[in-house]
N, C-alpha and C positions, 0 to 999 in steps of 0.2 A: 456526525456533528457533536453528539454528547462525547464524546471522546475529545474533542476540541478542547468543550466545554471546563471537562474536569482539568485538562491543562492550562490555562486559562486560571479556574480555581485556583488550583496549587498555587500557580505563578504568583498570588496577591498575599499567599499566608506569611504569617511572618517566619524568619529563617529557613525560608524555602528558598531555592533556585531549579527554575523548572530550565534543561539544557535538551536541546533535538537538534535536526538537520537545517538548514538555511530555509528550504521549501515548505517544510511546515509552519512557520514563523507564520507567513504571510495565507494561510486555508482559513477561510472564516468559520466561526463558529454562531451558535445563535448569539452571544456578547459581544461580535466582536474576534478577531484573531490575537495570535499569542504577540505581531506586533505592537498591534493597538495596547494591548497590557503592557507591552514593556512602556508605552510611551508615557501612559498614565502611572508609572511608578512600580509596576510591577517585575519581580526580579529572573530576567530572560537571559539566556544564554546562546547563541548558537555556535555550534561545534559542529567539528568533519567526521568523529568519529566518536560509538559508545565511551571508550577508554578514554577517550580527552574529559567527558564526564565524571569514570571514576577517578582520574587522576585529580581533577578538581573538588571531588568530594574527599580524597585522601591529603587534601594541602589545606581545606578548610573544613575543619571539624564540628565548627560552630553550627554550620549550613546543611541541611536534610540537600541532596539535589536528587532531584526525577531526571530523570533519562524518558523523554515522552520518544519512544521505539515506532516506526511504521514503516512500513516495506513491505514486500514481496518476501519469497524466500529467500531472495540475494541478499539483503541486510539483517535476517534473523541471523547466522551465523557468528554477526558481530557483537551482538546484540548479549546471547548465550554467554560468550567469553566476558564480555562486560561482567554480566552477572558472576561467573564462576571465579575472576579475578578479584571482583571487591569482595565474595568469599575468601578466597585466600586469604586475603587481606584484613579479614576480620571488619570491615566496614559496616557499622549500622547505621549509617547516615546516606545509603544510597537506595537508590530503587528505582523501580523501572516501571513506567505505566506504558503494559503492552498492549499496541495494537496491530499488532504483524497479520499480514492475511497471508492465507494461501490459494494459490493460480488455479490449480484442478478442479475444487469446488466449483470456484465462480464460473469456469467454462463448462459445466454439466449445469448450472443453474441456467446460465443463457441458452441454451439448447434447449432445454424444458420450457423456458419460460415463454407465454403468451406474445402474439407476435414475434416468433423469434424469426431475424432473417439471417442469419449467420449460418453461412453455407460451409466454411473450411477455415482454421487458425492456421496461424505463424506462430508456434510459440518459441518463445522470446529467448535467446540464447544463454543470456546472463546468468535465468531461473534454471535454464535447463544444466546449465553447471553444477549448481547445487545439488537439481534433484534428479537429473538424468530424467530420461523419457522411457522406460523400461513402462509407467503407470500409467502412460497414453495411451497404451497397445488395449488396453482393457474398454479406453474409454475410445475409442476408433469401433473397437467390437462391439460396444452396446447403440453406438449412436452412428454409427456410420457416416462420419466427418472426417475428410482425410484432416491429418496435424503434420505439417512439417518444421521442424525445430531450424530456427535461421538466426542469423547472426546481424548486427546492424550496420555491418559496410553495404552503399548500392547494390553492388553485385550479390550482397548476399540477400538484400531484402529481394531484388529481381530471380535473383535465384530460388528461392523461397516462393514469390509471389508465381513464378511460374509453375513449377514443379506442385504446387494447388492446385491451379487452373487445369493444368494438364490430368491431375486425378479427379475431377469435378468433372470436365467433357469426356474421360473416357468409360465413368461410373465408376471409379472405384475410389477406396476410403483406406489409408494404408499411413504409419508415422512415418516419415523419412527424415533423417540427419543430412541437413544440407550445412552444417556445420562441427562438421568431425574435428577441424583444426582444436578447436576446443572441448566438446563434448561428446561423453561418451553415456554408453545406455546407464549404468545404475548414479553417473553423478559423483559428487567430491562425498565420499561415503564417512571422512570426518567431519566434514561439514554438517554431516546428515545426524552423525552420531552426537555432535556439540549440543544441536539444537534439540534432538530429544531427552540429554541429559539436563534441560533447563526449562522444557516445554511441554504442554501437552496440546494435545486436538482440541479444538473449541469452536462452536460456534460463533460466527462475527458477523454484526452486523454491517456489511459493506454499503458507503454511501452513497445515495443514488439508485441500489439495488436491493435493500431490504436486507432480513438476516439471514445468512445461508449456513444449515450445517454445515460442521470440517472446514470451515471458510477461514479460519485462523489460530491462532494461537492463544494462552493463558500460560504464564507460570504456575510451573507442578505446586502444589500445597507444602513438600517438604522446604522450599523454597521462597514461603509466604513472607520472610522478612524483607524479602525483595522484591515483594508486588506491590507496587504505589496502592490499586486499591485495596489492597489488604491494609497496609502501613497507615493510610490516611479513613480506611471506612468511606471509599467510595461505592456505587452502587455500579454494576457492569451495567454495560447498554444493554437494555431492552427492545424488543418488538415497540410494547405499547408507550415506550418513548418516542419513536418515530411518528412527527405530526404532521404529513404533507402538508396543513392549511398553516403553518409557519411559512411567514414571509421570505424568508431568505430560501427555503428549499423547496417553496412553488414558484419562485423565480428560476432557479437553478436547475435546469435540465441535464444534468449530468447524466443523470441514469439513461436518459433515450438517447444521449449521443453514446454511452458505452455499450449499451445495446444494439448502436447500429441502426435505430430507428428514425434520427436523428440528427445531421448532417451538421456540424458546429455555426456554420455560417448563418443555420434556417434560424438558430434561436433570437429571440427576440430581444434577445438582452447582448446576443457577441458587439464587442468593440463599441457598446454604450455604457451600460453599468457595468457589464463583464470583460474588464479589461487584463492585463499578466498585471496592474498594478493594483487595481482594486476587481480582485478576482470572486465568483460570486460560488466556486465549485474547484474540487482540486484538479481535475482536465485542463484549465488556464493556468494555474499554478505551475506545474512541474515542467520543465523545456521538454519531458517527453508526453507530457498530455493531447489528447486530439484536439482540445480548443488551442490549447497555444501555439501549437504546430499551424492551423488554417491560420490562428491572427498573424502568424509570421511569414505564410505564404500564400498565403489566399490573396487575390488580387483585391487592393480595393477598388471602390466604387469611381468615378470620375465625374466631374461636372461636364 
């Protein structure tokens, strides 16, 4: 949430223009989301891509613009290049406030974590391009969770969802590529190389889930003129920033529906306050979230 927040900030100062993805526009934060600021006058952009940012920070020189960055590893990549282009470029009017996480973490923190019911992943194809599944074979061998890497045609989530099933009933725990048409074990290894020439390891705290080491990313220090919080002297999220008795994220159950403790439809808030339009967690937010997926196919109720 304080990652919101500090976009949100940005967004109000003067000769700033804070520019992100369509879906982040609308994630609330504790003031408010980055729409609500644009409405109230503050200066928002949304863009399809990092580079549509530099290229607006290389046509308006007057204007500092942030690139508020979040993803998985499938959008660090772009993310990277952003950065190393407005270098070229000699740009000192750009920068990026990252909040990129990475997958592996979070799935070795849900396994540890209390209550955990998570019996076997699908991980996610997209990521697996980047990063290859070569670093699941390690985490298969510590935690004995089968992983099968699946693609998101039917057939390949079926294919995927069985090829689980089928390593859970017979007791064993093994990675399998149920999607070779696109991925291979070590991953787009420039993709890999882009993002450590622009990134380092860091701890993130993930919403919902608290802070998890390796959980995401920072820009390297050689690099600092292009870290928004460097540029602007913001303060990184903290632990004891996180205040569960804030209103908006004791309503927000995200973290037990990514858990899996939590079925989107049980919470008390889906398709009342928590709707894709006045969304109360980013699971509602993104077309691929577990609440927004139940509000769009989940039956509703009938008189």
């Amino acid at each position: 949430m304080a990652a919101i927040d500090h976009a949100v900030d940005l967004a109000h100062r003067p000769h700033v223009l804070l520019a992100s993805f369509g879906d982040m526009l609308r994630v609330p934060g504790s003031c408010g989301s980055l729409l609500t600021a644009r409405a109230n006058g503050a200066n928002v952009l949304m863009v399809y891509s990092p580079l549509d940012a530099v290229r607006y920070a290389e046509s308006h020189p007057s204007e500092h613009v942030v690139f508020f960055a979040v993803g998985f590893e499938t959008t660090t990549p772009a993310t990277a290049l952003a950065v190393l282009q407005a270098q070229r470029l000699g740009l000192n009017n750009f920068s990026v406030l990252a909040s990129h996480v990475r997958v592996l973490p979070a799935m070795e923190a849900l396994i540890q974590a209390p209550q955990n019911r998570v019996q076997g992943f699908l991980a996610a194809g997209h990521v697996c391009c980047i990063t290859g599944y070569s670093d699941y074979e390690e985490f298969v061998r510590r935690f004995h969770i089968p992983v099968v890497v699946t693609g998101f045609e039917t057939i390949d989530l079926l294919q995927g969802i069985l090829d689980c099933v089928t390593q859970l009933e017979s007791g064993s725990a093994e990675v399998h590529n149920t999607y070779s048409r696109s991925v291979d074990r070590n991953g787009n290894r420039h993709a890999r190389d882009v993002i450590g020439s622009v990134y380092e390891i860091d701890t993130r705290v993930w919403r919902g889930l608290g802070p998890i080491d390796s959980g995401g990313y920072a820009i390297r220090r050689e690099l600092q003129q292009f870290d928004a919080l460097q540029r602007f002297n913001l303060k990184a999220v903290e632990q004891n920033e996180i205040n569960p008795s804030d209103e908006l994220q004791s309503r927000c159950r995200a973290g037990e529906v990514l858990t899996g403790r939590l079925k989107p439809c049980d919470c008390p808030e889906f398709r009342k306050a928590c709707t894709p339009e006045t969304p109360l967690g980013a699971p509602m937010v993104s077309s691929e979230g577990a609440c927004a997926a139940y509000e769009k196919f989940h039956p509703r109720a009938t008189l």
